[in-house]
C-alpha positions in Angstrom: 131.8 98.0 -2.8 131.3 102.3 -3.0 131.8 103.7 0.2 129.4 106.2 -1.2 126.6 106.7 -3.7 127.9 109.4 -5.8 131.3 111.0 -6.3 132.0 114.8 -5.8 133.8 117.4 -7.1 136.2 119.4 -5.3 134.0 122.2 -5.4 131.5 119.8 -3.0 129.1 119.4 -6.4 127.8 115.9 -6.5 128.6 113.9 -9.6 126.9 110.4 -10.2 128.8 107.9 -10.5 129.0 105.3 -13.7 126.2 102.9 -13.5 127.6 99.4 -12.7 125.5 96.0 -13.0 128.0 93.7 -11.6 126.7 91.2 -8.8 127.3 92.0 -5.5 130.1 90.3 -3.5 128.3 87.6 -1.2 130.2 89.2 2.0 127.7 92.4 1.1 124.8 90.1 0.0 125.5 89.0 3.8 125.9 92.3 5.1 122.5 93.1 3.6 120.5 90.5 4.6 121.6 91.0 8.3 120.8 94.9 7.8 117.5 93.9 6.1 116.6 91.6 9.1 117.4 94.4 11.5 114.4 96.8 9.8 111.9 93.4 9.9 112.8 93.6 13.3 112.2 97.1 14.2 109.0 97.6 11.6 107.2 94.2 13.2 107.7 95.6 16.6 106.3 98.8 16.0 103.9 97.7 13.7 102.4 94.9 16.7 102.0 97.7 18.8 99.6 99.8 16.7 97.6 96.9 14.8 97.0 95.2 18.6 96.5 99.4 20.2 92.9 98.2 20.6 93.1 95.1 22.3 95.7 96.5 24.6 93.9 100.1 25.8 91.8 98.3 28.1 94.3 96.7 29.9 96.5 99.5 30.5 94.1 102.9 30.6 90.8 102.0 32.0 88.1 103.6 30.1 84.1 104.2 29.5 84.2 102.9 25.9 86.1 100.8 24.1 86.6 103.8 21.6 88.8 106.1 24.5 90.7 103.2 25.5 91.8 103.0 21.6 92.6 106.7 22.0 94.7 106.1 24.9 96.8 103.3 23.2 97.3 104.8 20.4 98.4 108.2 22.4 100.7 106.0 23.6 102.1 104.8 20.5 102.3 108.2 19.6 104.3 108.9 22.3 107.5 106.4 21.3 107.7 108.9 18.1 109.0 111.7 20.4 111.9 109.3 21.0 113.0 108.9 17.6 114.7 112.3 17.1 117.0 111.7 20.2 117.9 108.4 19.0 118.8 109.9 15.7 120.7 112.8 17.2 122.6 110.7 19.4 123.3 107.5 17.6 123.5 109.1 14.6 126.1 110.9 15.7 128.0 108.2 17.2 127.9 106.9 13.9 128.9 109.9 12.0 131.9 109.9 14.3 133.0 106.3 14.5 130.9 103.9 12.4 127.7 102.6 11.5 127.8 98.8 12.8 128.3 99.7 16.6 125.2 101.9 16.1 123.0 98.7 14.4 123.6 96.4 16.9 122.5 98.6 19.5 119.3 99.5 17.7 118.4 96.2 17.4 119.4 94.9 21.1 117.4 97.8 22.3 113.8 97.1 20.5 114.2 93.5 21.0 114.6 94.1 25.2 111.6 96.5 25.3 109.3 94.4 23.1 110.3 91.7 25.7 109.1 93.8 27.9 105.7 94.6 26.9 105.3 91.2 26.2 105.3 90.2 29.9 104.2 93.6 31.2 101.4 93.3 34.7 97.8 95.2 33.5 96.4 98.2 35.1 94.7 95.9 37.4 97.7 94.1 38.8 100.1 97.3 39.1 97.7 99.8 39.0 99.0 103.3 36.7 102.5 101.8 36.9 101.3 99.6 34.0 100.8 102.7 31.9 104.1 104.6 32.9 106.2 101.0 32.1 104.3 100.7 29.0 105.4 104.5 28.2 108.5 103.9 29.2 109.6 100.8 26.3 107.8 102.5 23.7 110.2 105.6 24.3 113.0 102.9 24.4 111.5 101.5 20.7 111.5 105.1 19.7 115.3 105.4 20.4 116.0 102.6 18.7 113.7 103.2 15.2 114.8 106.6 15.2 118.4 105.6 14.7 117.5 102.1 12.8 115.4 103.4 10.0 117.6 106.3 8.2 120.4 104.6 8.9 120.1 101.4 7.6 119.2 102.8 4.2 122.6 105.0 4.4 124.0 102.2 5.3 122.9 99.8 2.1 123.4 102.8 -0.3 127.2 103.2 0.6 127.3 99.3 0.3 125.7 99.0 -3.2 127.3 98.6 -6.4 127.2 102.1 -8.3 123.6 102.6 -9.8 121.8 100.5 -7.7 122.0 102.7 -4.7 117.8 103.1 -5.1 117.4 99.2 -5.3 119.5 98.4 -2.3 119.0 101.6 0.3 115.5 102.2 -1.2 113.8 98.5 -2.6 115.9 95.5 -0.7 115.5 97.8 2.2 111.5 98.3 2.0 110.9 94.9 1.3 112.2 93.6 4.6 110.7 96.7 6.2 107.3 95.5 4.9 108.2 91.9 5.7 108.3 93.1 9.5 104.5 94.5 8.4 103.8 91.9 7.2 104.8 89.4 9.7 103.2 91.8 12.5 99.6 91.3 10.5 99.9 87.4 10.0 101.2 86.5 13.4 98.0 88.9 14.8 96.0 87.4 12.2 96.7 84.1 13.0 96.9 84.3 16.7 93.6 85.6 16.7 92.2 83.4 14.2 93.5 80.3 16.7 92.6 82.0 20.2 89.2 83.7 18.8 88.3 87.3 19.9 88.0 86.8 23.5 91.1 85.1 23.9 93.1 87.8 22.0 91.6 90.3 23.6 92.1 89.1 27.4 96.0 87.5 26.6 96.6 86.6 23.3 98.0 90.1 21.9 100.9 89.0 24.1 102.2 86.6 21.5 103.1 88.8 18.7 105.2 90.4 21.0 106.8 87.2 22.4 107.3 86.6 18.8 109.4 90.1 17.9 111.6 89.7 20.8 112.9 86.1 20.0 113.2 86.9 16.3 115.2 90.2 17.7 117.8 88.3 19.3 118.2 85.9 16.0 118.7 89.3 14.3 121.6 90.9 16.8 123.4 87.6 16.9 123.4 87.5 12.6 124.7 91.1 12.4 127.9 90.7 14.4 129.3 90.2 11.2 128.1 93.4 10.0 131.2 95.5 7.9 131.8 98.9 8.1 131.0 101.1 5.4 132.2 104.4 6.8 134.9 106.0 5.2 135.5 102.5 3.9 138.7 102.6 1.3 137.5 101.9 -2.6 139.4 98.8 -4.2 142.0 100.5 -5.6 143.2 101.7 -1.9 142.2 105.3 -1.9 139.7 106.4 0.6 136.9 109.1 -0.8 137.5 112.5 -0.8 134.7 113.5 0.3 133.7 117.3 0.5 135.4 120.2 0.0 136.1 121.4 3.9 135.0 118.3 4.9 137.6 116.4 7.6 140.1 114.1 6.1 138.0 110.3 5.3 140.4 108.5 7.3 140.1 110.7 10.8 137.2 109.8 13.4 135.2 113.5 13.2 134.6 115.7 16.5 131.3 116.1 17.5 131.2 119.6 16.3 132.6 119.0 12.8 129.8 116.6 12.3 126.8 119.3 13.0 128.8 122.1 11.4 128.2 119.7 8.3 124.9 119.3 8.8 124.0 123.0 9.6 125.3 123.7 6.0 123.1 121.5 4.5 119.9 123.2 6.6 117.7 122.8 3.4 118.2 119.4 2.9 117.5 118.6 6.4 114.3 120.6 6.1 113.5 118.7 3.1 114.0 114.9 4.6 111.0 115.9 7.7 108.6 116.9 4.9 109.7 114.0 2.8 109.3 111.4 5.9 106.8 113.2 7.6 104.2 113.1 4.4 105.2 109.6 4.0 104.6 108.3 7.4 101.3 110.5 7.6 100.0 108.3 4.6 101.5 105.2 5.9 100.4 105.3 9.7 96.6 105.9 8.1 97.1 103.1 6.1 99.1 100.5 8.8 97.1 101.8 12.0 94.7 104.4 11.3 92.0 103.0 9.6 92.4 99.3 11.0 92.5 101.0 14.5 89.2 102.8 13.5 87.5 99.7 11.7 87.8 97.9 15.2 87.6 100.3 17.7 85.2 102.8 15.6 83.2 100.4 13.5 83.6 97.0 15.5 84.9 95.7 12.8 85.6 91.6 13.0 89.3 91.8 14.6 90.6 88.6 12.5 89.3 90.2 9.5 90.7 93.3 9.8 94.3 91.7 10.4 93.2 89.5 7.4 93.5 92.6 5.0 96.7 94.4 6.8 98.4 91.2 6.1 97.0 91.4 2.6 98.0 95.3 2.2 102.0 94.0 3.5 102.2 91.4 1.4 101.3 93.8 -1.9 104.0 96.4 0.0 106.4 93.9 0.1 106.0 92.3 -3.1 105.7 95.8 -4.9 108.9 97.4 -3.1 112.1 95.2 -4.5 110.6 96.4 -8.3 109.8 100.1 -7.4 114.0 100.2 -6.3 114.7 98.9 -10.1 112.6 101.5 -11.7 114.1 104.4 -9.6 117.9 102.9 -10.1 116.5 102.8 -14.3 114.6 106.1 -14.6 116.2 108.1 -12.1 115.4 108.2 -8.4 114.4 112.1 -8.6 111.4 111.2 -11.1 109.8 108.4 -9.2 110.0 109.6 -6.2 108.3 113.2 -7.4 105.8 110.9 -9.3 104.6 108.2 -6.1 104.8 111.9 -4.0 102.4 113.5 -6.6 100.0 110.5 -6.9 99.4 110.5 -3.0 97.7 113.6 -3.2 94.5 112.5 -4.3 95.0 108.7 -3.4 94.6 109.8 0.5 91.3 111.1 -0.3 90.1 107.7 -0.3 89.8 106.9 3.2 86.6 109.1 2.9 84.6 106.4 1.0 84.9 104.5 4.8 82.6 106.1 6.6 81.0 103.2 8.5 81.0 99.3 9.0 81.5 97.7 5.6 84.9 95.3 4.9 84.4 95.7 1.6 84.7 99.3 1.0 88.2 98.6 3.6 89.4 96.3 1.7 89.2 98.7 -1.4 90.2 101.8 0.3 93.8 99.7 2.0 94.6 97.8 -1.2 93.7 100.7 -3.7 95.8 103.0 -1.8 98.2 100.9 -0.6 99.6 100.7 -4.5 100.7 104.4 -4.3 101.9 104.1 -1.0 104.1 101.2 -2.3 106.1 104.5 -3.9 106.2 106.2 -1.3 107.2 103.6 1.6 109.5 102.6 -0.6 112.0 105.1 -1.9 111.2 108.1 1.3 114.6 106.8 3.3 116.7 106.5 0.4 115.6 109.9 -1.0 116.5 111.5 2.6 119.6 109.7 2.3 120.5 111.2 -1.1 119.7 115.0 0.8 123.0 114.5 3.5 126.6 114.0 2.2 128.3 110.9 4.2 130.0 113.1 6.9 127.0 114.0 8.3 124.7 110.9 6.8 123.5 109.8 10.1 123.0 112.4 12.2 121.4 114.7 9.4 119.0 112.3 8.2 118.6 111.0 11.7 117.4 115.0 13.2 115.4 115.1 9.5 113.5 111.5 9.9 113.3 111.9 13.6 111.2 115.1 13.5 109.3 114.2 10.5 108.0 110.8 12.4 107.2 112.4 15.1 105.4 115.5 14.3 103.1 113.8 11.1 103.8 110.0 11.3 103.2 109.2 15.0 100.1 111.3 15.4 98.6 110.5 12.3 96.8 107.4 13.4 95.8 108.9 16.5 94.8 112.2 14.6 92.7 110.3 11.7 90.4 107.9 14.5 89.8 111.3 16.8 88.4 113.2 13.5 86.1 110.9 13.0 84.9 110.3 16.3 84.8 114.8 15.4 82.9 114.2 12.4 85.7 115.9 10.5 87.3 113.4 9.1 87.8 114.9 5.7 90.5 117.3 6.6 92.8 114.3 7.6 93.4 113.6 3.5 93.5 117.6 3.2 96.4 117.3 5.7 98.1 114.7 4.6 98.2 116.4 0.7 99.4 119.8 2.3 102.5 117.5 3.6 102.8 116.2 0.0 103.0 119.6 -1.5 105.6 120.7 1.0 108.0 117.9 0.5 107.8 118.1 -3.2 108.7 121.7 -2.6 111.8 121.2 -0.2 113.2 118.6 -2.1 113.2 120.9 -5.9 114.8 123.1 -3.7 117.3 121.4 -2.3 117.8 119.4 -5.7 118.3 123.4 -7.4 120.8 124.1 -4.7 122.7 121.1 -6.2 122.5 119.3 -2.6 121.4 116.0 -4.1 124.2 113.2 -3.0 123.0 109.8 -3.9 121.2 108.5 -7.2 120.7 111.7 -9.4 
């Protein structure tokens, strides 16, 4: 097991390290699938909540149209994005400090309790705005917990992988249990309201896939007690990494301020991971919740058939994400990456062939798409990752995803459905390529200041 992705120099220049296909140990095959499980976990919850936004609005936000209360939901599911860089500052630091298993059972004991929650949450009409303020209040608990859950994680399976399979580990294994949680949010909707019918769902049934979540989050917390630690973690000859020039000593828990005087050095790269999440989660949010949101809230769209081709879309992403980790471990991680990034550019511009009612042209526009965004959801964490040397993995990459989510990921879904109701949707795709540009930008520029740590 590598305590970390790359070696270093004393000088603090990043090295890679010898490319090594040996099997993993089954202790960190273990370790992995418990880690893995957590991210289904954490990527079904969140994904519930924005596929089932429109049969929930109602309930919670009274409202004229059936169009505002969408709005209002999915303002709502904005809102647990704000969260997310707390939860990275603080839990990130925590497990800067003094490990990274503490920090994952937490995450996950957290998002199942507030999904729980929701799941048995009074309406509007039986609590009156109390409703909306509870409903507020476990998203911004979910938001805590992602924000923490999803960088880490991928540090976390990175400094666990044999050397040169850092990409298939933190970035493919990783994804595909990420887009299993998609997945599984899509089927159990699709199928609840392919049982129950529309009026069913609509009145109870979104309820269930939230029931669901929280029993499958506390299968998840009791399989990763037995969760290593890969902090500082001594290599198998009994020397523990060197780690950065001026970095503290592997061995010694870190102060507080040591671990954000590391990550202030490396401002560029924590610049570069928002762009490099943020344009990633703007695509995938218009992909996940945008455009289904729309289809049933904007188009009444048939609900069952819309969670027939989100299930369809996660089950490509899941499928696709395992051999996109083998070709960025094979060709370099730099390359695909800057090639899926590239390729989004003009792929987003397909949402504006869905203009109006038509599953056809949705299933096209999801599927088509959803092959380049396959690159992107799958190798974004692990590139972020590769920006933050280990001291400061957590908490950098934590500050970095949390801001990107929130300022282009969590309002993309919400921003893409009011544009249209505008009549403007066309400068959601011009948006989401500006982010594109950007990110390509940081990240040559943090890759020229030789601040690349992981897979290079």
């Amino acid at each position: 097991m590598s305590s970390t992705a790359s070696s270093t120099t004393s000088s603090g220049t990043p090295t890679n390290s010898p490319p090594d296909t040996g099997p993993a140990r089954p202790s960190d095959r273990r370790a992995l699938l418990a880690l893995g499980l957590g991210n289904t976990v954490e990527w079904y919850d969140w994904q519930a909540a924005g596929l089932l936004a429109a049969l929930m609005g109602p309930h919670f936000f009274p409202a004229t149209d059936p169009l505002s209360a969408t709005l209002s939901a999915l303002a709502v599911f904005a809102v647990g994005f704000a969260a997310r860089p707390f939860g990275g500052v603080l839990l990130g630091t925590v497990a800067d400090r003094v490990g990274r298993r503490a920090v994952m059972l937490l995450s996950v004991a957290i998002m199942a309790v507030s999904t729980l929650v929701i799941a048995v949450l009074p309406t509007y009409a039986e609590i009156g705005a109390w409703a909306g303020v509870a409903l507020v209040a476990c998203r911004l608990a979910q938001g805590i917990s992602t924000g923490v859950e999803a960088p880490l994680s991928s540090a976390y399976a990175a400094e666990l992988a044999p050397p040169g399979h850092e990409a298939r580990w933190g970035g493919g294994v990783i994804s595909m249990f990420v887009n299993l949680g998609l997945l599984g949010a899509s089927l159990v909707s699709f199928a609840a309201s392919g049982l129950l019918g529309n009026a069913a769902m609509s009145e109870w049934g979104w309820r269930l896939p939230f029931v669901f979540g929280a029993l499958l989050g506390l299968v998840t917390l009791y399989l990763r007690r037995s969760l290593p630690e890969s902090l500082h973690v001594a290599d198998p000859a009994g020397e523990v990494p060197a780690g950065e020039a001026g970095e503290v000593p592997a061995q010694s828990a870190q102060s507080v301020g040591e671990v954000w005087r590391t990550v202030r050095r490396h401002w560029v790269g924590v610049l570069a991971v928002v762009f490099v999440v943020g344009a990633a989660q703007a695509f995938n949010y218009a992909w996940n919740v945008g455009l289904p949101s729309l289809a049933r809230g904007g188009f009444a769209e048939n609900a069952t058939s819309v969670f027939g081709l989100t299930t369809l879309l996660g089950l490509v992403m899941m499928l696709g994400s395992p051999l996109v980790g083998r070709w960025a471990d094979r060709y370099r991680l730099s390359r695909v990456f800057l090639a899926g990034r590239v390729l989004a550019i003009p792929a987003v511009f397909l949402m504006l062939a869905y203009t109006g009612p038509g599953l056809g042209t949705l299933a096209v526009v999801l599927l088509a798409g959803g092959v380049v965004l396959i690159l992107n959801m799958t190798l974004y964490n692990v590139v972020s990752v590769s920006l933050m040397p280990q001291s400061c993995r957590a908490a950098g990459c934590g500050i970095g995803y949390g801001i990107g989510v929130a300022l282009f990921g969590g309002t993309a879904s919400y921003l893409l459905v009011w544009l249209q109701r505008a009549h403007l949707g066309w400068l959601f795709p011009c948006y989401v390529a500006v982010l594109c540009v950007l990110s390509i930008a940081l990240y040559l520029l943090a890759r020229r200041r030789g601040e690349v740590y992981v897979g290079d």
